[in-house]
C-alpha positions as CSV (number, residue, x, y, z in Angstrom):
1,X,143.5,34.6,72.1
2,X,141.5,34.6,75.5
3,X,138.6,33.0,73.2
4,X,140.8,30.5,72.0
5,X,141.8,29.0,75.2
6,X,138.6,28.6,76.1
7,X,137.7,26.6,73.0
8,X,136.1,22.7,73.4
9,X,135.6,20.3,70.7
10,X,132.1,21.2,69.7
11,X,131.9,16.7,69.1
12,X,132.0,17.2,73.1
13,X,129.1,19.5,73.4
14,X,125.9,17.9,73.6
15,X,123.0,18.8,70.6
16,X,119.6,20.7,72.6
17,X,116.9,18.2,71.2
18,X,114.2,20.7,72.1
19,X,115.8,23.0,69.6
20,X,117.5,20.5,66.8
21,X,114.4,17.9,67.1
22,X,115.2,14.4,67.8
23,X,115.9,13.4,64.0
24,X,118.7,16.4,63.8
25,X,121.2,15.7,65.7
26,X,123.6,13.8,63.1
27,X,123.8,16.5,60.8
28,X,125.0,18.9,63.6
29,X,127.7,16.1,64.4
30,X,128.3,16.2,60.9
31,X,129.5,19.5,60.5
32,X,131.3,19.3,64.1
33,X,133.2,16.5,63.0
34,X,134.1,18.6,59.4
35,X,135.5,21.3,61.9
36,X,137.2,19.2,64.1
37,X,139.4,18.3,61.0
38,X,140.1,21.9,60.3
39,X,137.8,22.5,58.1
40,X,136.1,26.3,57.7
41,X,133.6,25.6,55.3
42,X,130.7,22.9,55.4
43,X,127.5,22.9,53.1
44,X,124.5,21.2,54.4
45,X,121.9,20.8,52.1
46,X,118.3,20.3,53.0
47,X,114.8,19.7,51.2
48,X,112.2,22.7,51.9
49,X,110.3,22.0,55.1
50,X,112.8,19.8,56.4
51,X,113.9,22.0,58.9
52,X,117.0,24.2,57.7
53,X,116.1,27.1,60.5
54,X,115.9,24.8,63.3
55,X,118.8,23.0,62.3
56,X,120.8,25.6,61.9
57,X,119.5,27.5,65.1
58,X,120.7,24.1,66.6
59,X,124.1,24.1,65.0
60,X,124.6,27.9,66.6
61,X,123.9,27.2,70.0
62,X,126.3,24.2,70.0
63,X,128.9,26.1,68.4
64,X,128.4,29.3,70.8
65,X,128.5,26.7,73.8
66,X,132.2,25.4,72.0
67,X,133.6,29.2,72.3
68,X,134.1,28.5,68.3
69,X,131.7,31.9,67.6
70,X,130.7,34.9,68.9
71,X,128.6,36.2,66.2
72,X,126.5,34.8,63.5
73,X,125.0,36.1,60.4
74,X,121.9,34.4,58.4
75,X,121.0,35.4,54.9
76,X,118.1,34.9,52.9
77,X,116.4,36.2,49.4
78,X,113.5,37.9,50.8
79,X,112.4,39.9,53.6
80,X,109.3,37.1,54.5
81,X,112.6,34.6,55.3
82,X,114.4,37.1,57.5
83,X,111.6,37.7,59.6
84,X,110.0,33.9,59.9
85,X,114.1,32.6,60.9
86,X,114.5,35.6,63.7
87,X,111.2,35.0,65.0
88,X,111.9,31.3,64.8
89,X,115.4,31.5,66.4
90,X,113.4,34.0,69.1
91,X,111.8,31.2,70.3
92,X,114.9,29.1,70.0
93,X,117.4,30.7,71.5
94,X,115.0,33.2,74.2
95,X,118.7,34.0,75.8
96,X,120.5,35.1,72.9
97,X,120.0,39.1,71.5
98,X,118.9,39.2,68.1
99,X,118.6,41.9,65.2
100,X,116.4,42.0,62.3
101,X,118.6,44.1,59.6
102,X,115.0,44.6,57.7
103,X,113.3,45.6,60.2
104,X,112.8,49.2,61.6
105,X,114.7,48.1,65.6
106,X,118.5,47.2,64.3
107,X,120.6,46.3,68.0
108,X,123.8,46.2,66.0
109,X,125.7,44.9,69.1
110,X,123.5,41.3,68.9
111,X,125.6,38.6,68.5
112,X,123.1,37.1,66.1
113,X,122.1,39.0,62.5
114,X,119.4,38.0,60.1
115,X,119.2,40.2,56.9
116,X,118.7,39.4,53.2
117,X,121.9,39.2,50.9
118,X,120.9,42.8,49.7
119,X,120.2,44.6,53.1
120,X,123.6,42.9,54.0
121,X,125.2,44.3,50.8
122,X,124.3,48.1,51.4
123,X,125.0,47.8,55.2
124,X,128.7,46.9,54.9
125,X,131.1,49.4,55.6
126,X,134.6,50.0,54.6
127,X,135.7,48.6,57.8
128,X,136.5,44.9,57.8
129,X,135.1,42.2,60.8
130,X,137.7,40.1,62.7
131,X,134.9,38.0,64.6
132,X,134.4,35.2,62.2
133,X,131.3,34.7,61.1
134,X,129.3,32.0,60.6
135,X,126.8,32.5,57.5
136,X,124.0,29.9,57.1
137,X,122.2,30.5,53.6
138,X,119.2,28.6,53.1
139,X,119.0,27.2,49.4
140,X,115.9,29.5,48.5
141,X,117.3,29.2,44.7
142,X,115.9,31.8,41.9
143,X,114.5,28.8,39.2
144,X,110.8,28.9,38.5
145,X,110.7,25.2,39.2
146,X,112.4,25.1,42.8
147,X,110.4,27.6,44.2
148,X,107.4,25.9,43.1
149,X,108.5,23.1,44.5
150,X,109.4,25.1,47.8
151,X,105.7,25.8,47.7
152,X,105.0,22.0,47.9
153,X,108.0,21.4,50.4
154,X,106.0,23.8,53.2
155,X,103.3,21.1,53.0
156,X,105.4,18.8,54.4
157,X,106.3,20.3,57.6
158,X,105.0,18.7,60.9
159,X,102.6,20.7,62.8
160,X,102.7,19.0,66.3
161,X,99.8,19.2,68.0
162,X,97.4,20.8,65.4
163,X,94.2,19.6,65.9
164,X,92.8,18.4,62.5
165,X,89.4,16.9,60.7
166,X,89.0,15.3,57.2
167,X,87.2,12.6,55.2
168,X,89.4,9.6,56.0
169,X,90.5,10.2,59.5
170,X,87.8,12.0,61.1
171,X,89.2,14.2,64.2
172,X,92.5,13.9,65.1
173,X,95.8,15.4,66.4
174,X,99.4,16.3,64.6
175,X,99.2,16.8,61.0
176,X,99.0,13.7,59.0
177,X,98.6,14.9,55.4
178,X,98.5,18.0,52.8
179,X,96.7,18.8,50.2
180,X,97.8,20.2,46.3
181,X,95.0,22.3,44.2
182,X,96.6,22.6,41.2
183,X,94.3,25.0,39.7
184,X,96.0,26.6,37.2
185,X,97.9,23.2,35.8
186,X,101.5,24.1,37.6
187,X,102.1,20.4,36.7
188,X,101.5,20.5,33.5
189,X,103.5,23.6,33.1
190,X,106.6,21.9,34.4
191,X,106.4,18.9,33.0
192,X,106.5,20.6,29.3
193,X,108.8,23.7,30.4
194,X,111.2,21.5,32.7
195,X,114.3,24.6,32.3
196,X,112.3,27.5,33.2
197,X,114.5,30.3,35.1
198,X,113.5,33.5,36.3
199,X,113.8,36.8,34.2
200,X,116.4,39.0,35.2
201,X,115.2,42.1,37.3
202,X,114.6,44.9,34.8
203,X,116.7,48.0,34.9
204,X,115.6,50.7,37.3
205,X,114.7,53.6,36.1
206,X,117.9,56.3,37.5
207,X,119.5,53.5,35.3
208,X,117.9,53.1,31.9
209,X,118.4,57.7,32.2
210,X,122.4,57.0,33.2
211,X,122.1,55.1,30.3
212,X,120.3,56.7,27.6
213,X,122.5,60.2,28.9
214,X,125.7,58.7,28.8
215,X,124.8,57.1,25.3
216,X,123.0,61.2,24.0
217,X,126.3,62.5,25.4
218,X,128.6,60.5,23.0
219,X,126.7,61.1,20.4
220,X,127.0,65.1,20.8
221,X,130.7,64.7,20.5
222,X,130.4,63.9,17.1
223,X,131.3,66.2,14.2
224,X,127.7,67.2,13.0
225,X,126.8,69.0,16.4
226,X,130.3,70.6,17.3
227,X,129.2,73.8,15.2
228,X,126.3,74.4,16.9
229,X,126.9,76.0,20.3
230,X,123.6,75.3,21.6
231,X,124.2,71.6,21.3
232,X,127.8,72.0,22.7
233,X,126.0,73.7,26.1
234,X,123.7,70.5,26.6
235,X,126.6,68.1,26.0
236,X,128.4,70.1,28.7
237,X,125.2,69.5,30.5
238,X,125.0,65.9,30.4
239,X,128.1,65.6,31.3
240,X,128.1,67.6,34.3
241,X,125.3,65.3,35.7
242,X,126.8,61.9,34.6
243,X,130.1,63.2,36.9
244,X,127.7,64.4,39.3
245,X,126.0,60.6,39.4
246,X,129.7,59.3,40.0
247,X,131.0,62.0,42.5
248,X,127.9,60.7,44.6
249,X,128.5,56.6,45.1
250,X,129.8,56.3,47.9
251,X,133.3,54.4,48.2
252,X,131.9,52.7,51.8
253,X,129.2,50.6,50.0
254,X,130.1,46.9,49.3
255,X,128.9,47.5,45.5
256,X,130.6,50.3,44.9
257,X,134.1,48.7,46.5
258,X,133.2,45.7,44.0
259,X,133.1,47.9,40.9
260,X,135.7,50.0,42.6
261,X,138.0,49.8,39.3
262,X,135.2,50.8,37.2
263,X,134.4,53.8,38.8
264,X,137.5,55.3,39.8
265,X,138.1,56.9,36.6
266,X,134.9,58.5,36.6
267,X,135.3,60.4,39.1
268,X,137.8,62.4,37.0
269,X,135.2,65.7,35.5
270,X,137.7,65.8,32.3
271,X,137.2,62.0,31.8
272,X,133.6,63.0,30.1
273,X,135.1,65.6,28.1
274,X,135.4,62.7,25.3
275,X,133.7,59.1,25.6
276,X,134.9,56.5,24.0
277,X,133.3,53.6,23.0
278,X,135.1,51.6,25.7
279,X,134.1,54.2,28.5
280,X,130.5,53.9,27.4
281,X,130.6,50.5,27.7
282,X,131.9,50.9,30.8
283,X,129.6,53.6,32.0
284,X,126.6,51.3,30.8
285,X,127.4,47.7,32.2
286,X,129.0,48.6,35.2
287,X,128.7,52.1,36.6
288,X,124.6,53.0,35.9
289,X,124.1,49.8,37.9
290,X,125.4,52.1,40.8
291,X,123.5,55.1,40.1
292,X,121.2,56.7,41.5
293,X,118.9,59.9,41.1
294,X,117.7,61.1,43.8
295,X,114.5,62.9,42.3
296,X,111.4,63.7,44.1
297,X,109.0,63.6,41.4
298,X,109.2,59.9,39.8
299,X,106.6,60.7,36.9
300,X,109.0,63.3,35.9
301,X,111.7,61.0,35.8
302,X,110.0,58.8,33.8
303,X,109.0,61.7,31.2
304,X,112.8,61.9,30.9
305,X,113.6,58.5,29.8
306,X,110.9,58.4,27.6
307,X,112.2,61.3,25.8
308,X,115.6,60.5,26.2
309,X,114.6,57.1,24.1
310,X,113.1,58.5,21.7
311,X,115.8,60.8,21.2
312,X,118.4,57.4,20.7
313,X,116.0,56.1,18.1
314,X,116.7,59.6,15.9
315,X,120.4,59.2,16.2
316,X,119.9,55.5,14.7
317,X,119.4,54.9,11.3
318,X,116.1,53.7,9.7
319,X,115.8,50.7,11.3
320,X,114.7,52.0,14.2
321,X,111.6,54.0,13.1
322,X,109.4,51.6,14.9
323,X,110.9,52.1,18.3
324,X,110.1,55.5,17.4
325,X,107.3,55.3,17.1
326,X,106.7,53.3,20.5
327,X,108.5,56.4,22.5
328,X,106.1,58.9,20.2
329,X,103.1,57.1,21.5
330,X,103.6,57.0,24.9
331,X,105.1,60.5,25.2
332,X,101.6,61.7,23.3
333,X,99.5,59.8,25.2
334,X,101.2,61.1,28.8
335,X,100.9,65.0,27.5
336,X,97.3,64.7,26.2
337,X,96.0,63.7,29.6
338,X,97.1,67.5,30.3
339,X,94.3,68.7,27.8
340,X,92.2,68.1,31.1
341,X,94.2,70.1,33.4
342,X,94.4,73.7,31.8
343,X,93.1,75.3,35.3
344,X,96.2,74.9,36.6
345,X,98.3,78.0,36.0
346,X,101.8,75.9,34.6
347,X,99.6,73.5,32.7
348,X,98.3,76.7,30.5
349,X,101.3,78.1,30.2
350,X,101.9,75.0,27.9
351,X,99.3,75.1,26.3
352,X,100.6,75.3,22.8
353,X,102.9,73.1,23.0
354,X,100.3,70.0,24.7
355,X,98.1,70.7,22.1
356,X,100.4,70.8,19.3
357,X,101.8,67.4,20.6
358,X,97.9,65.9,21.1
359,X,96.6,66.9,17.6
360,X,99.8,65.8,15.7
361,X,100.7,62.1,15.5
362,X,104.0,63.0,13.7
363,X,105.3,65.7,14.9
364,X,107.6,64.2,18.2
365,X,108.5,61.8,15.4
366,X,110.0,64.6,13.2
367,X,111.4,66.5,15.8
368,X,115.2,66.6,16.1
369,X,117.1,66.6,19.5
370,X,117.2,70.3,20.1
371,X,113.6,70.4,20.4
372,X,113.0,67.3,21.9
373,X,114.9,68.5,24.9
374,X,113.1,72.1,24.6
375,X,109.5,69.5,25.0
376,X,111.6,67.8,28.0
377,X,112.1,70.9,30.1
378,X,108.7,72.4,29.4
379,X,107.0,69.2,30.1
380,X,108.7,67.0,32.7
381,X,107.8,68.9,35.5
382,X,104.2,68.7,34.7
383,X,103.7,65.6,34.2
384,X,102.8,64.7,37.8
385,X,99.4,66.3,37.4
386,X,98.3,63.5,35.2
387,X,99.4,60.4,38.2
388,X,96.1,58.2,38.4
389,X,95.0,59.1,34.5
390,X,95.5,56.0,32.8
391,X,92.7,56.5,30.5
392,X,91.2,52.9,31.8
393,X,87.6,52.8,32.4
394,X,86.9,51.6,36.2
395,X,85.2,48.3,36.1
396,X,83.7,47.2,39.7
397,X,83.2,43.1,39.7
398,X,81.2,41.5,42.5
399,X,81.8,37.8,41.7
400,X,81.2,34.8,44.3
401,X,82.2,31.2,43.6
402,X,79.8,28.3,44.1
403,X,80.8,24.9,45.3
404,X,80.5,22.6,42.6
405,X,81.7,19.3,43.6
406,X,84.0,18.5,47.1
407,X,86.0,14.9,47.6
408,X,88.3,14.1,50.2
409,X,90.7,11.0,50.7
410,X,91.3,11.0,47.1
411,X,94.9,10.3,45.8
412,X,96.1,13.6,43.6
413,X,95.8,12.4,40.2
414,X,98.9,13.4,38.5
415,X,97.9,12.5,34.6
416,X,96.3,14.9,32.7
417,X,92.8,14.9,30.5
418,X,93.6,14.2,27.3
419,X,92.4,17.8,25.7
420,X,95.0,19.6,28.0
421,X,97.7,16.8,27.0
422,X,96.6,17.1,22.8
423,X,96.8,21.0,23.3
424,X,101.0,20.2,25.1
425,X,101.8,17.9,22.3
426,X,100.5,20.4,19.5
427,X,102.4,22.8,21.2
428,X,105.2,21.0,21.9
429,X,105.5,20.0,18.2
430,X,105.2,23.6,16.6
431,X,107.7,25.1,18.8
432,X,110.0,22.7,18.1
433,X,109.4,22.4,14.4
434,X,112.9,22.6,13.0
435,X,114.8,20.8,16.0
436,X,116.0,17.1,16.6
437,X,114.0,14.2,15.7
438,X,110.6,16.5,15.5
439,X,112.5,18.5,12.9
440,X,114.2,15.1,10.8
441,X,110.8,14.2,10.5
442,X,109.3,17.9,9.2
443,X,112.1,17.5,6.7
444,X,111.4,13.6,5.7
445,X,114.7,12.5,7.3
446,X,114.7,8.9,8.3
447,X,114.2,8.4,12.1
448,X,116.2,5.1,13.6
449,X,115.5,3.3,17.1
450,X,117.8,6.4,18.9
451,X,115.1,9.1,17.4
452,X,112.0,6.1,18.6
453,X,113.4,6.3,22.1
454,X,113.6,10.3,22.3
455,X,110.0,10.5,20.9
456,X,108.6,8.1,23.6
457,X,110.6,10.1,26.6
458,X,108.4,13.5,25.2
459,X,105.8,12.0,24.6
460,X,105.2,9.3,27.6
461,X,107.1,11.0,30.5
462,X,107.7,14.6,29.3
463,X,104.6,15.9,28.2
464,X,102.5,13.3,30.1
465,X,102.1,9.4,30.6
466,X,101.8,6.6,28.7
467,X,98.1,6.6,29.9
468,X,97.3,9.8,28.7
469,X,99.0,9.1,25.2
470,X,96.5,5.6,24.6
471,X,93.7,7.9,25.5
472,X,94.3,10.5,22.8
473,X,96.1,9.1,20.2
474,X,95.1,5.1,20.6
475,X,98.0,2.9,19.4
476,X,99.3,5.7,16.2
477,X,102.9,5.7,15.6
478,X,104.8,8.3,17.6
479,X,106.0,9.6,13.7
480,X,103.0,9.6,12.1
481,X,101.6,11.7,14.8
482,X,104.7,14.2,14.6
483,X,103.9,13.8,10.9
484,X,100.7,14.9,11.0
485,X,101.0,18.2,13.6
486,X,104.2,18.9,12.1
487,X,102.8,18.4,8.3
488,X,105.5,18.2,5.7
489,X,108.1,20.9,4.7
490,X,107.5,22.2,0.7
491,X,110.8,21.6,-0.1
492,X,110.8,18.1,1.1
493,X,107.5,17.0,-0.3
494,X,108.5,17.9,-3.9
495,X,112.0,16.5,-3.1
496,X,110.4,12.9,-2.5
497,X,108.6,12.7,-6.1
498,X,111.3,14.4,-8.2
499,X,112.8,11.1,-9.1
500,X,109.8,9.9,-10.0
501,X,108.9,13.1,-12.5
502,X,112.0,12.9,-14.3
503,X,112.2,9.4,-14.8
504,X,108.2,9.1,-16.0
505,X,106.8,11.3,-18.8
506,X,103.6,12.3,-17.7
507,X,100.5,13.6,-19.8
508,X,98.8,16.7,-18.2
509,X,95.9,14.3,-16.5
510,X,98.6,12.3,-14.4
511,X,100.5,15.9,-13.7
512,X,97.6,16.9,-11.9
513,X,96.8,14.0,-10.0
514,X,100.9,13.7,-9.0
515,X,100.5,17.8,-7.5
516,X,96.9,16.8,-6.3
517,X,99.1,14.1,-4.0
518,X,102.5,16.1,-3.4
519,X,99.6,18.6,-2.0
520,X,97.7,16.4,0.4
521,X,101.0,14.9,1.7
522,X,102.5,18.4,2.5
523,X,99.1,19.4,4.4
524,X,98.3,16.1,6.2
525,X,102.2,14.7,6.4
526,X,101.8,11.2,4.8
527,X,99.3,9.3,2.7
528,X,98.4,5.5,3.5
529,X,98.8,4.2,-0.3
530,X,95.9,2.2,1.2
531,X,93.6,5.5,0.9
532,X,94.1,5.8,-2.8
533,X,91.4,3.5,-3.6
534,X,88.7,6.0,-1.8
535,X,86.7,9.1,-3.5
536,X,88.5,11.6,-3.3
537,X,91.5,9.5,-5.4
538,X,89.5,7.8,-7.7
539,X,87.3,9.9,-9.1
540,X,86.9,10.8,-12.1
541,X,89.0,7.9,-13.0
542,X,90.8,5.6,-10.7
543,X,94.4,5.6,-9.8
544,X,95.3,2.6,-11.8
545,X,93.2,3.5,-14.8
546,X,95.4,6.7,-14.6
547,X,98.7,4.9,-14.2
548,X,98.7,2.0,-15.5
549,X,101.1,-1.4,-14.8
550,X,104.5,-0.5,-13.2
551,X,104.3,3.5,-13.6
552,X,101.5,2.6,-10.4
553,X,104.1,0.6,-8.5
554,X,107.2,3.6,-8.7
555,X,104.3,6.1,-7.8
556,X,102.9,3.6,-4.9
557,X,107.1,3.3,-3.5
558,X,107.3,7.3,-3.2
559,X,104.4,7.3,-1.6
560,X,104.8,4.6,0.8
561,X,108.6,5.8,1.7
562,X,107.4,9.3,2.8
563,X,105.5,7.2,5.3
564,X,107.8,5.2,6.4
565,X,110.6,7.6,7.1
566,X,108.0,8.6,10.1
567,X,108.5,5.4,10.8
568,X,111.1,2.9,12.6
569,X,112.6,0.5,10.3
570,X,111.0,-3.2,11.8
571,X,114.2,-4.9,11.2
572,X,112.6,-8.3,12.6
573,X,111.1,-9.0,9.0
């Protein structure tokens, strides 16, 4: 309440140019004037290298000065972020306590907290903050394409005062340009794969084990291992552990508190006593995200999961042989690097069993579960002598680039040479074989004006320029050239003379000249009925001498309107 009185319109309190910059100030304003109409929320959205962290450093010290905060917290995705903004708002804001949540020092009284989103996640307690905190997120997004283009954005920051030299302006002082080497064709990349998004993290490994144990231990309910009490001891096994996983989470965790409904149930021992399909589910999606195993020896870990896999693929039916197979191989591959190792006293001990699995491609794959988990407890444990055995020869390379050619003042030439842009197109066409207009024409479907204009955008702006298209492909038909990367589909091809067989007898000569064409169309896409006066048509009789009068003509119009479906209907004659 005390803080409240001393509130001031932040409008009233004047912008610090040395920190906001003197282009900055009306996007501070901006977001004063949002909060003087009672707004909490504001987004400000910035280019990369225009100055978010000074801005926002800015934007802190005018609301501090307001009495509108006492505490601020500012996220980012990665640990690099976190430490460039609190060095940045260091020099900032020199009177204002700071703490690094990433880093080893944490002053948890500062009134100022940078962390990334999951530092933050795992440091909040059960207790909820009453100080109203202001969170300023720079737009570090997770697509392929934006953080390339991030990469380009840091180019564009000013360096005042850097003293620089090139080949237009000689000597001089504040950066005035950057340069790109796109090396590896990012560009090019982009331009064809315009959607790329990053993967999803994979699973860590405590969860893929929480998973393939909870999955082992609902199996082992089932009817065909009830009888056998061995089976019935390493079900009560696996389920001891999977409570144990759950018993650990702590409730205090943001994560946990999130999945808090999931959980709960869990933590129940008898709940594992029968899973159902809906509490592995459950167990799988949401809990094993959670888990974790706290296990010293990692390669032993690892054994586990592998066998625990392979173990999954024998509960499956058939189709799963070749999985099988894959957990086999590794597995074998990990316990022959033992062969090496039978000095050591627990490696001999084991020494049957390592070189039963070594010489014996099939026999992990015939073994059942019981002994698959008798191999897992004589093994796992021993599997850390092989860390650093990867069976990979050690290649040393001494390589040194030489300068071949060096330009300055330049302009970045954004087209591409014409063999990278054939190899796009050809690529572009095959993997889109049986979709939209690329796929009407595979198929011999007409294409109108609407499938014209699609086929310039991919193949003038999409995949390159107009430039680079005259340069490759000179003035041929955007169809024809689908036409003749994509070829013809089977089907189609005989579809487009069938009319033609059954309404023409045909003696076995002209038979084999009709499949000789139905065969050159489906491999090169059309045929110019221009080309059947050369060789390879007319010999060793000419096309007319083989169809003689109108019989030509109907053959000539097949041939002609496979052609001309690649084509745009010129309307104008």
């Amino acid at each position: 309440m005390q803080r409240r009185k001393r509130e001031t319109r932040p409008s009233t309190v004047p912008v610090d140019l040395n920190i906001a910059g003197k282009g900055r100030p009306y996007q501070i304003r901006a977001i004063c004037d949002a909060i003087e109409q009672g707004q909490r929320r504001a987004l400000l959205v910035m280019a990369t290298g225009t100055g978010k962290t000074r801005v926002s450093a800015a934007l802190t010290d005018v609301l501090m000065r307001a009495n509108l905060v006492t505490n601020v917290l500012f996220l980012a995705d990665r640990v690099t972020l976190v430490e460039q903004a609190a060095s940045d708002y260091g020099e900032y804001l020199p009177n204002q306590s700071l703490c690094n949540m990433c880093g080893k020092k944490r002053d948890l009284t500062a009134p100022i907290v940078f962390s990334t989103y999951q530092t933050m996640v795992n440091a909040i307690d059960a207790q909820t903050d009453e100080n109203g905190r202001q969170v300023f997120s720079p737009a570090h997004k997770v697509r392929s394409k934006i953080k390339f283009l991030q990469m380009i954005g840091r180019g564009t920051r000013r360096c005042d005062g850097l003293d620089c030299v090139d080949g237009l302006d000689g000597e001089y002082v504040d950066k005035r340009r950057f340069i790109i080497f796109d090396y590896c064709s990012n560009f090019a990349f982009f331009r064809t794969n315009p959607n790329t998004v990053d993967v999803s993290p994979a699973d860590s490994l405590s969860e893929i084990v929480f998973k393939r144990k909870a999955s082992i231990a609902r199996t082992l309910q089932s009817a065909p291992y009830a009888t056998d009490a061995d089976m019935r001891a390493w079900r009560r096994e696996l389920a001891d552990d999977l409570h144990a996983r759950v018993v650990e989470l702590n409730d205090a965790t943001a994560a946990v508190r999130l999945k808090r409904a999931a959980v709960e149930p869990f933590r129940e021992r008898s709940r594992f006593d029968v899973i159902s399909e809906l509490d592995l589910h459950t167990l799988v999606e949401d809990v094993a995200t959670l888990v974790h195993y706290d296990e010293s020896d990692e390669d032993a870990l690892r054994f586990d999961s592998l066998i625990y896999g392979l173990m999954l693929t024998r509960i499956k039916d058939e189709s799963s042989k070749r999985d099988s197979r894959f957990f086999a191989s590794r597995i074998r591959r990990s316990v022959s690097r033992l062969n090496d190792r039978m000095t050591l006293d627990p490696v001999l001990e084991q020494r049957e069993l390592i070189e039963r699995i070594s010489s014996d491609s099939g026999y992990l794959v015939g073994a059942d579960l019981k002994e698959l988990e008798c191999i897992r407890i004589a093994l796992r444990s021993l599997i850390q002598y092989t860390v650093g055995e990867g069976g990979r020869r050690l290649i040393i390379t001494d390589l040194s680039d030489s300068v071949t050619r060096r330009t300055e003042g330049e302009a970045f030439d954004m087209s591409e040479h014409y063999e990278d842009y054939k190899l796009k197109v050809n690529r572009y066409i095959n993997e889109h074989l049986n979709e939209g207009v690329i796929g009407k024409i595979h198929r011999n479907e007409p294409i109108d004006s609407n499938d014209y204009s699609i086929l310039q955008h991919i193949f003038v702006e999409q995949l390159g320029t107009y430039e680079d298209y005259k340069a490759t492909y000179a003035d041929s038909p955007f169809g024809l050239l689908v036409r003749r990367i994509a070829k013809l589909d089977h089907t189609a091809a005989e579809e487009a003379f069938a009319d033609f067989i059954n309404k023409h007898p045909m003696n076995p000569q002209q038979t084999a000249f009709l499949h000789m064409i139905v065969a050159y169309i489906e491999a090169n896409g059309y045929l110019d009925p221009s080309d059947l006066g050369k060789p390879r048509f007319s010999r060793p009789r000419s096309f007319t001498q083989l169809f003689p009068g109108g019989l030509a003509l109907d053959l000539i119009v097949c041939i002609r309107r496979v052609m001309d479906n690649a084509k745009v209907p010129d309307f104008s004659k």
